[in-house]
C-alpha positions as semicolon CSV with decimal commas, in nm:
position;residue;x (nm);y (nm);z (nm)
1;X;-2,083;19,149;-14,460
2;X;-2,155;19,523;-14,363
3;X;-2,152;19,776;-14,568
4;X;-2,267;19,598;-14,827
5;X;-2,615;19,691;-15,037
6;X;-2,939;19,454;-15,050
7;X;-3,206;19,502;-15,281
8;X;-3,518;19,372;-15,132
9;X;-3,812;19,236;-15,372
10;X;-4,084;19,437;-15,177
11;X;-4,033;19,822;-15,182
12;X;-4,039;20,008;-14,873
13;X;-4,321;20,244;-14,805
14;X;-4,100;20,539;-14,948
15;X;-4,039;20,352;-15,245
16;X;-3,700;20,232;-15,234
17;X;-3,519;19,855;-15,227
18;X;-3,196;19,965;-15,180
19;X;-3,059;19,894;-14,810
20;X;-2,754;19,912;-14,661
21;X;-2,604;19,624;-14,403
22;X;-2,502;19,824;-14,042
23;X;-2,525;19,530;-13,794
24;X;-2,413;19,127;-13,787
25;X;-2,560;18,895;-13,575
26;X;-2,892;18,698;-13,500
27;X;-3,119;18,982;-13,651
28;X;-2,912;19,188;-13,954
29;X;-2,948;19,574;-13,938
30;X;-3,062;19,739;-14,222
31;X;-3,073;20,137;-14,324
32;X;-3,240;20,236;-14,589
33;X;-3,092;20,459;-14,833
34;X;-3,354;20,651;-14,918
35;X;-3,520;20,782;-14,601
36;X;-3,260;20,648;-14,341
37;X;-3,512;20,424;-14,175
38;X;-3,350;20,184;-13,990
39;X;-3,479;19,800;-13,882
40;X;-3,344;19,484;-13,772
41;X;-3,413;19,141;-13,978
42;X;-3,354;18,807;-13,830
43;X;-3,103;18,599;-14,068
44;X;-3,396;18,335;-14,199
45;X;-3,619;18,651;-14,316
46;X;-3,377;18,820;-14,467
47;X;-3,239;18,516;-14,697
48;X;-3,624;18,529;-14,877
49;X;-3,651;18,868;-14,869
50;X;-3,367;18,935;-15,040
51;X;-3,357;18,997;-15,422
52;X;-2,959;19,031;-15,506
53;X;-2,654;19,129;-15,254
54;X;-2,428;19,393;-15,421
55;X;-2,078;19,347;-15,219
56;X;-1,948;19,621;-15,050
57;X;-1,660;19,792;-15,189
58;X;-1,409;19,820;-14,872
59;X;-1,456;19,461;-14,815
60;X;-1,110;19,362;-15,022
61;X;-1,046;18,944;-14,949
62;X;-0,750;18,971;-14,906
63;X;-0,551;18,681;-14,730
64;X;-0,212;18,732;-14,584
């Protein structure tokens, strides 16, 4: 969902993992939250890149 964080297993060449989900669709959007660098990630990539998904916190399920 966006806004939520990703924490990749390889580091970024600034040395962070920490990204942040901007876009949905066939290629994610990622920024990350160290030096703002921002790149796109089709869906299949991004599933074994991924270490652990940390939910975003405005993203309330909330069913009416």
């Amino acid at each position: 969902m966006l806004e939520d964080l990703i924490i990749m297993r390889k580091p970024h060449p600034c040395g962070s993992t920490l990204w942040k989900v901007v876009r949905l669709g066939a290629d994610i959007g990622l920024v990350c939250q160290t030096c703002g660098h921002k790149v796109f990630i089709p869906r299949r990539d991004l599933a074994k890149r991924m270490k652990k998904l940390i939910p975003g916190t405005n993203n309330a399920s909330t069913t009416d």
